[in-house]
C-alpha positions, 0 to 999 in steps of 0.5 A, spaced: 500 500 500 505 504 501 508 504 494 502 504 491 500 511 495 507 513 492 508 511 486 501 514 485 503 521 487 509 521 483 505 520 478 500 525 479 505 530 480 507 531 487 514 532 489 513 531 496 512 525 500 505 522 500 503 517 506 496 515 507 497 517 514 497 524 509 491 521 505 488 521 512 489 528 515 487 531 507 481 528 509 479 529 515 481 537 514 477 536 507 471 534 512 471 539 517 470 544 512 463 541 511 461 535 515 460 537 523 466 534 528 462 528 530 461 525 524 469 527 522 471 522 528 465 517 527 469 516 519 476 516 522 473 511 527 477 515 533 475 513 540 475 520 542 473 527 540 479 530 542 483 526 537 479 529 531 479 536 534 487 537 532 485 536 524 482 543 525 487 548 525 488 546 517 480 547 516 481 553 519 487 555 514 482 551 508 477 556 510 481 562 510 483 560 502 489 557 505 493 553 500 497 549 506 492 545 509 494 540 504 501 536 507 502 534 500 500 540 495 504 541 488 
């Protein structure tokens, strides 16, 4: 899995190391954007909801028209 994530990225483009613990991260910022705190934490499957209220300062750089709350962005 691990080289599939990467080679995929390279192919795509993205010169910076992608790990599907990155692919997790863009996707719980992703959802924070638009999906309430709860339902973020019940997809991550995280035991506690403070676990998932750390993804929010990059939803809060999303929301903001930032471009950094992607690990990975080109």
């Amino acid at each position: 899995m691990r080289r599939l994530v990467s080679d995929l990225a390279h192919q795509a483009g993205i010169r910076k190391t992608v790990t599907a613990h990155v692919l997790r991260h863009s996707f719980a910022t992703l959802m924070l954007n638009g999906a309430d705190l709860l339902r973020v934490k019940e997809d991550l499957g995280n035991g506690s909801l403070s676990t998932t209220e750390r993804y929010l300062h990059a939803a809060k750089n999303l929301e903001q028209g930032s471009a950094d709350f992607l690990p990975f962005a080109v």
